[in-house]
Structure formats: structure tokens, C-alpha cells
VOGU-3710 file (C-alpha; in Angstrom, 3 decimals, decimal comma):
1> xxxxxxxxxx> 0,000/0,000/0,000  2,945/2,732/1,102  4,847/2,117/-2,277  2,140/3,574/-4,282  2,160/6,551/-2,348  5,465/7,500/-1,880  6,670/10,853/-3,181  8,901/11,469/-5,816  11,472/11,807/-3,372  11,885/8,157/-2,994
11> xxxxxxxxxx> 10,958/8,484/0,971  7,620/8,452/2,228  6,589/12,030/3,886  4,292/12,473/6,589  1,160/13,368/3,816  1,770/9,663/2,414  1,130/7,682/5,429  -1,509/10,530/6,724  -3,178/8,991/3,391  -1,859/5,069/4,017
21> xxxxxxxxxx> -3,183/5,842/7,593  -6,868/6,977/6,415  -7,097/4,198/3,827  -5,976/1,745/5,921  -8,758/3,229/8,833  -11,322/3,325/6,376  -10,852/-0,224/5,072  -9,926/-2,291/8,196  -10,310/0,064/11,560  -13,573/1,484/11,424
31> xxxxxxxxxx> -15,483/-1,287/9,670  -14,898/-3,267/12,798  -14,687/-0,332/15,442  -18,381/-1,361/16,980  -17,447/-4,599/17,433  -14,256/-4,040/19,547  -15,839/-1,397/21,316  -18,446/-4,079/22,322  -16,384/-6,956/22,969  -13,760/-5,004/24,858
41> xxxxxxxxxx> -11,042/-6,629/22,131  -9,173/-5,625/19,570  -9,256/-9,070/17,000  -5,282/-10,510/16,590  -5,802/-10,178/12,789  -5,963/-6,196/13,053  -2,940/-6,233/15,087  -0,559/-8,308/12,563  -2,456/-6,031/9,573  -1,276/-2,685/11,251
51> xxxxxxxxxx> 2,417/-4,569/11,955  2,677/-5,779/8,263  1,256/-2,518/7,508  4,770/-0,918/9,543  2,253/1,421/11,529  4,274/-0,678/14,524  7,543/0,320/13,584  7,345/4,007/12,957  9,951/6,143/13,975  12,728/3,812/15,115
61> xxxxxxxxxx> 15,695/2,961/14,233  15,909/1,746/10,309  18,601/-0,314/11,456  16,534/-2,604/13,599  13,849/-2,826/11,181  11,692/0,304/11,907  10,467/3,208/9,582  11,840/6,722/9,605  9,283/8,792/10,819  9,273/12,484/12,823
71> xxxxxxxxxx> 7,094/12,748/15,528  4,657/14,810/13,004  4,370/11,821/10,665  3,555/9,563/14,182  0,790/12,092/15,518  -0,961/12,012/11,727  -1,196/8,700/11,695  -2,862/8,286/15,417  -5,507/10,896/14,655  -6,498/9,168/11,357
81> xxxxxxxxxx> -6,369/5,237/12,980  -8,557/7,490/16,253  -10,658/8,863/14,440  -11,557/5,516/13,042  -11,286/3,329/16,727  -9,539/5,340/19,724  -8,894/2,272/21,107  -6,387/1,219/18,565  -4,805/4,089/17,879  -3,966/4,180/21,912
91> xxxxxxxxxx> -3,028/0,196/21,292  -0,105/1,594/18,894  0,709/4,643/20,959  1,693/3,130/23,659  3,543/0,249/21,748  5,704/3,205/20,058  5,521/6,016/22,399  6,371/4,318/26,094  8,007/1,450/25,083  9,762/1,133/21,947
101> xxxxxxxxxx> 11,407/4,923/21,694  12,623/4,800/25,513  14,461/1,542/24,211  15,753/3,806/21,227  16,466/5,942/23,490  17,796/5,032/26,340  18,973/1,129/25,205  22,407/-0,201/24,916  23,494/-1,640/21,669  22,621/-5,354/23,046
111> xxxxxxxxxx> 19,172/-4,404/24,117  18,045/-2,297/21,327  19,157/-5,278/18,745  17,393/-7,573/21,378  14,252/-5,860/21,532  13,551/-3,190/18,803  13,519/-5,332/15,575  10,467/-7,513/17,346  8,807/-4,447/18,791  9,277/-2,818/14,950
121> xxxxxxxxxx> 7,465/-5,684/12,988  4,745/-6,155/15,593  5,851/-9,839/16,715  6,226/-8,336/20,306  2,960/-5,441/21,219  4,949/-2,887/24,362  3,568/-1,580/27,289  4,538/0,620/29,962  4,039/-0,174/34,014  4,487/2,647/36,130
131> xxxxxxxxxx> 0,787/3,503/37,564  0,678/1,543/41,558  -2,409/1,455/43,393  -0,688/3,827/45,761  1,222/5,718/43,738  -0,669/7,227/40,296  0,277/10,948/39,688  3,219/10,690/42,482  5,787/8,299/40,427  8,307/8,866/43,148
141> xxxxxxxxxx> 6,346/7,334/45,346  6,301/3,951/43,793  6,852/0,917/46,310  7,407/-2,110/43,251  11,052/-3,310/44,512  13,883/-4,959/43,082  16,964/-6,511/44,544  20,155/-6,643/42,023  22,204/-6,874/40,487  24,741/-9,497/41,400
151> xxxxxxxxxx> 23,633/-12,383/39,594  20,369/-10,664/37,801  17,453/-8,448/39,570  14,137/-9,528/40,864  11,221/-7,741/40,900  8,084/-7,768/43,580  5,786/-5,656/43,713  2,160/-4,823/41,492  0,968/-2,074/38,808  -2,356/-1,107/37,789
161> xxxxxxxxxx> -4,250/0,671/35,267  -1,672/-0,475/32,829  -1,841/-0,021/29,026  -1,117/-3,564/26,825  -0,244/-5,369/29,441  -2,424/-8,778/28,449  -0,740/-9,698/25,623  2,500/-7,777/25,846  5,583/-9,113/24,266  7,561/-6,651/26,470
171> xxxxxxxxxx> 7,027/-4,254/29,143  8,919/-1,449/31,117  8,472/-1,788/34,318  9,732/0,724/36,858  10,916/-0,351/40,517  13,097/1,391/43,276  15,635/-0,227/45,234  14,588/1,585/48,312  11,542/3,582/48,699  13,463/5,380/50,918
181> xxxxxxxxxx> 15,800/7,127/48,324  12,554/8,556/46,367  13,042/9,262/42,661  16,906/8,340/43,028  16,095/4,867/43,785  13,973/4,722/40,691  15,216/1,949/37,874  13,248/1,145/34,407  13,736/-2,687/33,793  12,249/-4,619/30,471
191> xxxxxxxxxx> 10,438/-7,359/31,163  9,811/-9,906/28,832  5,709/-10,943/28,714  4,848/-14,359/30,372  7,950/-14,256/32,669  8,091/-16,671/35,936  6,493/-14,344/38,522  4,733/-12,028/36,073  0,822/-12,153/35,905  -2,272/-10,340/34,951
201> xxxxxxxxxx> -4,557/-10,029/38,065  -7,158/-8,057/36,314  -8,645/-6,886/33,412  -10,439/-3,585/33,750  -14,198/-3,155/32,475  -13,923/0,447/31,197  -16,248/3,477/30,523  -14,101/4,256/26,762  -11,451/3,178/24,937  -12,656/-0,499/24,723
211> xxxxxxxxxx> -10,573/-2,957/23,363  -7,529/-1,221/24,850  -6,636/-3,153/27,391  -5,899/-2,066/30,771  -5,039/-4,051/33,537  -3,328/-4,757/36,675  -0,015/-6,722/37,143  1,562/-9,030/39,784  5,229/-8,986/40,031  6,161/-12,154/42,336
221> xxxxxxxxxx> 9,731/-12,375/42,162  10,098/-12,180/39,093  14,029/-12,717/37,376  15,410/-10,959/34,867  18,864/-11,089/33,868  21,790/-8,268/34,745  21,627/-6,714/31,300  17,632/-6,033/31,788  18,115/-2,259/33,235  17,161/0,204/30,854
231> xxxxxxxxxx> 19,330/3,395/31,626  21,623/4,099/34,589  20,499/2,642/37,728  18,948/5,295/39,668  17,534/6,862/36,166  14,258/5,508/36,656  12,181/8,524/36,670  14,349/10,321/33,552  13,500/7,545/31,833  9,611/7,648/32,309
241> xxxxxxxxxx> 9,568/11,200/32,256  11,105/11,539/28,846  8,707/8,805/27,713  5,465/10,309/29,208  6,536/14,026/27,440  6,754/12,093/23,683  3,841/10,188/24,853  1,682/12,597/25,390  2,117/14,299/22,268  0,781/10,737/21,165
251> xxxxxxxxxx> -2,206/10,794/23,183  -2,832/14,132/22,781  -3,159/12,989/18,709  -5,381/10,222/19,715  -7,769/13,045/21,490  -7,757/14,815/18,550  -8,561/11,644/16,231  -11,853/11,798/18,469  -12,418/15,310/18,804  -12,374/15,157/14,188
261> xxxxxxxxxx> -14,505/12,355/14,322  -17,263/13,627/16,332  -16,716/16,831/14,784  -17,490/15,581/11,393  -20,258/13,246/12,454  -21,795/16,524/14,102  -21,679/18,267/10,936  -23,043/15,604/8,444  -26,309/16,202/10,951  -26,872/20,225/11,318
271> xxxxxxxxxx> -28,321/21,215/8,341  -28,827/25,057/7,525  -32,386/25,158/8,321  -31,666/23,875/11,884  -32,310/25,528/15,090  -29,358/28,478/15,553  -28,267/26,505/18,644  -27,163/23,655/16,581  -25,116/25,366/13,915  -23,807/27,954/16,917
281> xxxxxxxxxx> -22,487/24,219/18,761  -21,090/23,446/15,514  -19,265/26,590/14,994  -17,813/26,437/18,895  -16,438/22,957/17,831  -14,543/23,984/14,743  -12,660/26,478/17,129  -11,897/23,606/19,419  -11,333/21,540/17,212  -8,571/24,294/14,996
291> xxxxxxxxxx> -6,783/25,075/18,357  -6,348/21,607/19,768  -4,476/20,583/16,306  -2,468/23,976/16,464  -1,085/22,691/19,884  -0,301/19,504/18,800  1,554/20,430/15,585  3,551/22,752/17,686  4,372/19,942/20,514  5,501/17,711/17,318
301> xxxxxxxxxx> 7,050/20,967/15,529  9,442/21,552/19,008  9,955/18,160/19,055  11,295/17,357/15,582  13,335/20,493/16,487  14,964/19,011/18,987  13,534/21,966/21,088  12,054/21,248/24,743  8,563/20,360/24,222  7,612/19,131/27,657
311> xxxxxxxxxx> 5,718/22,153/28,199  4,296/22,020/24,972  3,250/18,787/25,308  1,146/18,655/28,184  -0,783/21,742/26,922  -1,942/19,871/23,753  -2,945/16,596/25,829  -4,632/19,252/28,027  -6,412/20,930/25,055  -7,009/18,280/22,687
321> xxxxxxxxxx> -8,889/15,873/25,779  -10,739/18,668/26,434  -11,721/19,386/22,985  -12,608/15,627/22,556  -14,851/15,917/25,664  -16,518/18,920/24,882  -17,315/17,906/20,895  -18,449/14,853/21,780  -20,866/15,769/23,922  -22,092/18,526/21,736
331> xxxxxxxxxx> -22,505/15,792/18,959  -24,591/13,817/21,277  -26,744/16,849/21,934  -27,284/17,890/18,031  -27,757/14,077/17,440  -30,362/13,417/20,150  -31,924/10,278/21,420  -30,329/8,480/18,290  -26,983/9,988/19,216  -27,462/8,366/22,921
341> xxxxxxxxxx> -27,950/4,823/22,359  -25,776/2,249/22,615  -23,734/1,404/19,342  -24,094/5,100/17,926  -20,900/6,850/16,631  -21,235/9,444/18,746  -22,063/7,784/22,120  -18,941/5,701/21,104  -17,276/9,201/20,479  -18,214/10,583/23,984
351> xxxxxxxxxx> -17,163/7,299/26,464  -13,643/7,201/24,247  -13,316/11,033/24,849  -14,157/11,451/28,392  -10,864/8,478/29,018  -8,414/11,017/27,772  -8,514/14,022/30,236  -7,076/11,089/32,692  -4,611/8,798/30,882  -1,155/10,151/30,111
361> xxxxxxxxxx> -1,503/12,131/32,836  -4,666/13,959/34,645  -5,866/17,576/33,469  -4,711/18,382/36,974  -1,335/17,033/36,461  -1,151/18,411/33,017  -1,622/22,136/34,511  0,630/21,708/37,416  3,629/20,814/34,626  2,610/23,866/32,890
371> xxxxxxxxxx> 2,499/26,220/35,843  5,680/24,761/37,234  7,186/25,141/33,799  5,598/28,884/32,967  6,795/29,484/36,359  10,785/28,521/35,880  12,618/31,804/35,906  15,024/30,137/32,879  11,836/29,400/30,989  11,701/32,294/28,345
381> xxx> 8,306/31,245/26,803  5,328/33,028/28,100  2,729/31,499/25,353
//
């Protein structure tokens, strides 16, 4: 499919797989959207189409068998697979965003030949366990241990409200060595799915974003061998926090996916005869709708740039949930009682949109990074 729309420069831009993303939606995402939002799964069969497809290798390293791809190319592609399911556009976004990159990242030689090439061509699905049921917004608070390194670490400990976990070929898991030392005692550690000591305990039953799973995890002693650290030891928290800044540029994309979708289902139903409070909804939405995507473009923009983009970052996840939110539910209200019930786009639209204000980061969260950030006297930017 991506060979007939390359450009003439022999290397596909981010307009060819915006338009390999859409097709690809609009042939295989959104005919079976209803059906994973009702069974709470997203079919195997998707999941190796989007992998042979290379939507699960974009933007690492060509040498271990991904795709070059900016982080503008990424965040066209999640709107266009969101606007078609939410819930596997977040299934991807998390596979590249929190797992993959941080290997690119932060990964030795070994482990990025180890793990990328798999991650790349879909044969392993990432995920990312930092969320505790004592410890959600507070990461330095965490209380999963590990002992190590002398002949390997072990882990004990348990996550929750974790993103892939189910079927996960690989997971970064973050543990301290003493929750004493706070963020310094903070380690990321990958964690191969189906390890000795590693189990799913439950299986959430969510308002939105059905079919992307989210679970919680028991870490019984579980082994992993001495080259399993991801970063420095004691790095822990760099390493999640420069992973949850790219990721929620991801997320943020996913938000707006939504936020277009029941944007566009809202305006195939006001007609110009309507009532003025119908088209008036409609023309509130476009303006949510226009700013949300400016925010994100810059986030990717900065990012590309190699420019800080933390900042920038948490103001489009900010915007764009809220944009999602608040479109959706005007959709529902121009669509009426056939908007409401159960299997309409736009009651689908509303549950996926109302997730996003808390994953990736609560609003709450989101404007304590900015304030803290707008607040830095070395921070120049006051918009």
C-alpha cells in the first residue's frame, strides 16, 4: 500500500502515510470499530495487519527494522487510525511512544538489537508499568522493589491501570531499590511478557477506549537477567519522564482523532435550516477543534526540532482531551436520542473522549507541569 504513495522523493513524507493511515482506517479500523468497542477486544488479525502494515515500527531505528518517521508523521497517523477506533490508535501509541522509543532511546546496543527489531514488525505489542495502586500521579512514590544486580534483579511488587499489558511481548516496568531514596532509587527494567512471577490479576471493564486493554499486574519475584536495566540505575524517573513528554504528544493525537470524528459526524447532521443553537455548537467545535491541532503540531514541531517540548506537550494533551470531551458531547446533543444509544458513533465518540482528560496524565497534572514550567525563571516562553 505505502509504495504507491510515496513521493517522488523516494521516501515516504508524513502526507503519504496521513493517506496510508486513512485508507488503511477506512478499510480495516472502522469497519470493525463497533465490534471491539463491544467486545472489549481488539481481534489478533488487526494487530498483525497494522504490523505488516509498519504502523508498529514508525519512527525507530531503520537499522533494527523500523520506519523513519518524525514525531509529526507519528501524531498524523494516530488521529487518522482514532478517528476511526480510539482504542487502537492508543493500542499503537503506547507500543511506540512508552516502550519502543525509551528503548531507542535510552537502550544499549545489546538491548536495542534484542528488543527493537520484534517491537518494529509487531511480533512483540509494548507496554509501559508505572501507575501503583498507591502511587498514580506521584511516580516517586512507587513501592514495586527490586533486589540486584549481582547475579540478575528480581522484581516484587504490582501495577495497575496499565496499558497492553495482556498480551504484551515486552514491558517497562519501573521499581526502586529503596523507597526510601525517592526518585533516586527509581530503575526502568524490560520485562519480557509471560515471565516466571509475572501475571495479569485483572482486566479492567472500562467506561471508553474499549478494546484497549488495561489491567493490573503481579510482580512475584520475578528474574530478569543483569543486562535487563534500561538506563543508569537510579535513572528511573528520567526515563519515564522523557517517555510520558513524547507520549503525550501521542495521546494528545489520539484526542484529537476523536475530537475530528465527532466533529465531522456533528456536521453531516446540522443542516442550515436547523435551530441556531445547533449550527452555533457546531461553529464552537470547529474552534476547538482548529486550536487543539495547532497545539499539537507545535508539541511535534518543538519536538522534531529538537527543542524542549515538555511544556508544549502537556498543553496539547490538556487541550485536545478537552476538545474531545466537549465535541463529543455537543454531537450527542445535536444528534439526540439516536446519538445516545448504545452502538451510535457518537455515544462511542463521547465514552472514548471522556478516558483522555485522565490517561497520560490527569488535566490536573497536566496544569501543574505547565504552571511549574511557565513558572521557571530560565523558561523564556510566556505562550
Amino acid at each position: 500500500m505505502l509504495a504507491a504513495l510515496v513521493s517522488g522523493s523516494g521516501r515516504a513524507t508524513s502526507d503519504d502515510w496521513r493517506a496510508k493511515a486513512r485508507e488503511f482506517a477506512d478499510a480495516e479500523v472502522r469497519p470493525r470499530a463497533v465490534a471491539i468497542d463491544r467486545d472489549d477486544r481488539i481481534p489478533p488479525e488487526l494487530v498483525r495487519r497494522l504490523a505488516s502494515e509498519r504502523f508498529t515500527a514508525l519512527g525507530l531505528p531503520v537499522e533494527f527494522d523500523g520506519e523513519p518517521a518524525d514525531t509529526a508523521t507519528l501524531c498524523a497517523v494516530l488521529e487518522e487510525l482514532s478517528a476511526a477506533s480510539a482504542a487502537v490508535a492508543v493500542t499503537v501509541a503506547v507500543h511506540l511512544s512508552v516502550c519502543a522509543a525509551p528503548i531507542a532511546q535510552w537502550g544499549t546496543p545489546d538491548q536495542q538489537r534484542t528488543w527493537i527489531p520484534s517491537l518494529a514488525r509487531g511480533e512483540r505489542i509494548g507496554a509501559f508499568g508505572l501507575t501503583e495502586p498507591g502511587a498514580g500521579s506521584d511516580t516517586a512514590s512507587i513501592r514495586t522493589r527490586y533486589d540486584g544486580p549481582a547475579e540478575g534483579f528480581v522484581l516484587r511488587g504490582s501495577k495497575t491501570f496499565i496499558s497492553n499489558a495482556a498480551t504484551a511481548g515486552l514491558l517497562l516496568i519501573f521499581a526502586t531499590k529503596d523507597p526510601a531514596l525517592g526518585s533516586h532509587g527509581i530503575s526502568a527494567f524490560l520485562v519480557p511478557g509471560g515471565s516466571a512471577g509475572f501475571s495479569v490479576t485483572q482486566r479492567f471493564d472500562k467506561l471508553g477506549l474499549r478494546g484497549s486493554e488495561t489491567t493490573e499486574l503481579l510482580l512475584d519475584g520475578v528474574r530478569l537477567p543483569p543486562d535487563a536495566r534500561l538506563g543508569p540505575e537510579g535513572a528511573g524517573l528520567k526515563v519515564a519522564l522523557s517517555a510520558l513528554a513524547g507520549g503525550r504528544v501521542g495521546i494528545a493525537s489520539c484526542a484529537l482523532g476523536v475530537a475530528r470524528a465527532a466533529f465531522e459526524e456533528m456536521r453531516r447532521s446540522v443542516r442550515a435550516p436547523d435551530a441556531d443553537w445547533k449550527r452555533t455548537l457546531l461553529a464552537r467545535a470547529y474552534v476547538e477543534l482548529a486550536s487543539a491541532r495547532a497545539l499539537v503540531e507545535e508539541a511535534a514541531r518543538r519536538r522534531d526540532a529538537g527543542m524542549p517540548f515538555a511544556l508544549e506537550a502537556s498543553a496539547a494533551k490538556l487541550v485536545a482531551s478537552r476538545a474531545a470531551v466537549s465535541i463529543a458531547s455537543a454531537g450527542v446533543d445535536v444528534a439526540g436520542p439516536a446519538g445516545a444509544r448504545s452502538g451510535a458513533d457518537a455515544e462511542r465518540f463521547l465514552r472514548d473522549a471522556r478516558v483522555f482528560p485522565i490517561v497520560e496524565g490527569t488535566t490536573e497534572i497536566q496544569e501543574l507541569i505547565l504552571a511549574r514550567s511557565l513558572l521557571e525563571p530560565e523558561n523564556p516562553r510566556t505562550a
